[in-house]
C-alpha positions in Angstrom: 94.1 98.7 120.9 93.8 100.3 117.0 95.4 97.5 115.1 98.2 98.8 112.7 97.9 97.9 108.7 100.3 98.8 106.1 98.7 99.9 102.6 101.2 98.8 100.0 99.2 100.5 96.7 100.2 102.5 94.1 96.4 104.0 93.4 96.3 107.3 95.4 92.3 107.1 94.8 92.2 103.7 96.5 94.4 104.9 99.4 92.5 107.4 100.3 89.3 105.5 99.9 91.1 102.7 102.7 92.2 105.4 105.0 88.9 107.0 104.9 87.2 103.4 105.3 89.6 101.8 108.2 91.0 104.7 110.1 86.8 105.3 110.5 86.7 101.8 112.5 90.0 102.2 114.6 92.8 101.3 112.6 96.1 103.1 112.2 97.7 103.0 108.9 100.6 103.4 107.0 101.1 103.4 103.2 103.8 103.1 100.0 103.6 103.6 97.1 105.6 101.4 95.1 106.9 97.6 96.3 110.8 98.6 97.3 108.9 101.4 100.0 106.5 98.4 101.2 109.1 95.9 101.7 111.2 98.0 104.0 108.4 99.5 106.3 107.1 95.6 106.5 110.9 94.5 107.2 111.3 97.4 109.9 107.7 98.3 111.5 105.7 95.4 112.9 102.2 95.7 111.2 98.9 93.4 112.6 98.3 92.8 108.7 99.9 94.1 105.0 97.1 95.0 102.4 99.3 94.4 99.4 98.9 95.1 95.3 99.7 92.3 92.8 101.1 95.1 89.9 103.5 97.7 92.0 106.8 100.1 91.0 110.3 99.3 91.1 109.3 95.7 93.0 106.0 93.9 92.2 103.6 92.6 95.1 104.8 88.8 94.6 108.3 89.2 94.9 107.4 91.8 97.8 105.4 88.7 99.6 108.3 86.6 98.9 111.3 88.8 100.1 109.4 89.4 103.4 108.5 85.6 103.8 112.3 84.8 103.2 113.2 87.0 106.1 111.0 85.1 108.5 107.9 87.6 109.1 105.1 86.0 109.4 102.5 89.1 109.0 99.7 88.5 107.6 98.8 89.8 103.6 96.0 90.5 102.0 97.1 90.6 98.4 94.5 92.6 96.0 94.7 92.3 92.4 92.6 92.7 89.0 93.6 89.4 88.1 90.9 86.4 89.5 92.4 83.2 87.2 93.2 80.7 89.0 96.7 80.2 88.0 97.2 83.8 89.3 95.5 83.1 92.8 97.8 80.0 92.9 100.8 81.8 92.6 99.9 85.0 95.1 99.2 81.7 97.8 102.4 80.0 96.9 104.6 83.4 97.1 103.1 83.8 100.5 100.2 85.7 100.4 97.6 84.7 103.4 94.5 85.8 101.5 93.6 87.1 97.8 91.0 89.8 97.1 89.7 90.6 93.5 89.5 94.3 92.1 87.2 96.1 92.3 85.6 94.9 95.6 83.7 96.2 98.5 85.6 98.2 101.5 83.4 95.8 104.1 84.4 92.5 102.5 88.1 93.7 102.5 87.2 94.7 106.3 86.0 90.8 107.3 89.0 89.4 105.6 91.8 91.7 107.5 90.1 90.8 110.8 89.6 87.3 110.1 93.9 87.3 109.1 94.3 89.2 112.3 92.3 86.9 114.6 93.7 83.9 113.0 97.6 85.2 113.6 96.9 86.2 117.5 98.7 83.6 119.6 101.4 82.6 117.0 104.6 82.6 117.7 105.9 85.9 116.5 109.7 85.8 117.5 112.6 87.4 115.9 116.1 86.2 116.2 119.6 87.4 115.4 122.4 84.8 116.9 121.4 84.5 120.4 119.4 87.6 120.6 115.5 87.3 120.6 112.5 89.2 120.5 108.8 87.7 121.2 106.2 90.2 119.3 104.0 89.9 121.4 105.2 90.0 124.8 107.7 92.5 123.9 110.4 90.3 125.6 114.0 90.3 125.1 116.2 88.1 125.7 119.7 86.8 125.2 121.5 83.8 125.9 118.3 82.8 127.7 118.9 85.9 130.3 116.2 89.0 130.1 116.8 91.8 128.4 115.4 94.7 129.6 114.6 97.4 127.7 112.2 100.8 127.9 109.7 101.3 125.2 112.0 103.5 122.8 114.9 101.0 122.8 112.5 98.5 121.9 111.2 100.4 119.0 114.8 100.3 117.8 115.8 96.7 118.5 112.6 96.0 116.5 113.7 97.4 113.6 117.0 96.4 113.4 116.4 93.0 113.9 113.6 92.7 111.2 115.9 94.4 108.9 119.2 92.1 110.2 121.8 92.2 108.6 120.9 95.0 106.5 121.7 98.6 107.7 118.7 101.1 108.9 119.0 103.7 107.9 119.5 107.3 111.0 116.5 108.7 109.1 114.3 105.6 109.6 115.3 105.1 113.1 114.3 109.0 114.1 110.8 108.3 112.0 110.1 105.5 114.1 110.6 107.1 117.5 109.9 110.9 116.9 107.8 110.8 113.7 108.3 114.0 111.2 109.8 116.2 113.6 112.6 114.5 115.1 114.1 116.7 118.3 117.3 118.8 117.2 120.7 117.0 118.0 121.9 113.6 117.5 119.3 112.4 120.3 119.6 109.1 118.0 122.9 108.1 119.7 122.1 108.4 123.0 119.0 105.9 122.4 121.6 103.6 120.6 124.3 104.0 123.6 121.1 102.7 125.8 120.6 99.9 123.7 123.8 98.4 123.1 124.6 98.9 126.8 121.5 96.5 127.3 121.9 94.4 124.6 125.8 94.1 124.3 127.0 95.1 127.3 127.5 92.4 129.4 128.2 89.8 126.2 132.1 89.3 124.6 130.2 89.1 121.1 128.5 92.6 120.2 125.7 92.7 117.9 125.0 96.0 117.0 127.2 98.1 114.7 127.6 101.7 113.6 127.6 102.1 109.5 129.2 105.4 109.5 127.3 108.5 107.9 124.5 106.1 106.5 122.5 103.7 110.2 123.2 101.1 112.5 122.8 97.1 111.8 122.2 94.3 113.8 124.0 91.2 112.9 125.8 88.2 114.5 129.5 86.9 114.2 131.0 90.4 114.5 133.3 91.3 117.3 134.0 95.0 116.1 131.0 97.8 116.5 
């Protein structure tokens, strides 16, 4: 299975050199270009490992690494920066960073070290909670109140990203993107998928979980009672 990395780099040239490089050997990639873009594709798209700048736009890649740490994801990052003094590489470890790479560097180093992040995260517990809802990574299970959730692949998708991003909202546009890419189908097909889910996931529960945010996404959040 094509593992999925996010490119969080701000050096088009660089990009392209990755994409051309990885997507060669099997991996399927997604990129931003400035740290506020990479925080909410890591917060809302489960990635096998984040290759992430040190110097970024708008949010710079420690406080990235930090803001996704804080949130509970436990994805691995490869941080890549020009700077290789030690009191730098301290601080990219400390913010969170599971690795630190040195510009400019080879494409088959940065290669080993993705897969070696990778194979060391396999088998960790990769479980996201909101209140009594939870969702195991990589089983794909849900469940709630200790009773199985079940859920087809598209609703899944959804819960996924709502609960990394719990409490915040996500935003209609993000949710089409992640089940119908750049050509989401005519309608508010959206809705129906979000019907499935909360009949799944709040249905039979007193205490719902998901809520509409008129005109802007749905949230996921617990100690609410109104949707």
């Amino acid at each position: 299975m094509p593992k999925r990395i996010l490119i969080v780099e701000d050096n088009a040239s660089l990009v392209a050199n990755l994409f051309a490089y990885l997507e060669a050997r099997d991996y399927t990639l997604d990129a931003a270009q400035d740290g506020e873009s990479g925080l909410h594709l890591a917060l809302t798209t489960s990635y096998d490992a984040i290759v992430l700048d040190w110097m970024l736009p708008r949010l710079d890649g420690l406080e990235v690494v930090k803001r996704i740490r804080a949130r509970g994801a436990a994805t691995p990052v490869l941080m890549l920066t020009a700077r290789d003094d030690l009191p730098h590489k301290i601080a990219g470890f400390r913010s969170g960073a599971d690795d630190y790479l040195t510009k400019p560097f080879a494409l088959a180093e940065l290669e080993v070290r993705l897969e070696s992040l990778i194979a060391r995260n396999v088998g960790r517990s990769r479980i996201l909670e909101v209140g009594d809802l939870k969702m195991d990574l990589g089983t794909l299970e849900v469940t709630r109140a200790g009773r199985s959730v079940q859920l087809y692949a598209g609703c899944k998708k959804l819960l996924e990203a709502l609960m990394r991003a719990s409490p915040a909202v996500v935003a209609k546009s993000r949710l089409e993107a992640i089940l119908w890419g750049e050509d989401p189908p005519d309608g508010d097909m959206l809705r129906s998928h979000i019907y499935e889910l909360r009949k799944s996931v709040d249905g039979p529960f007193p205490l719902k979980l998901i809520h509409t945010v008129p005109k802007v996404g749905y949230r996921i959040a617990p100690g609410e009672t109104n949707r």
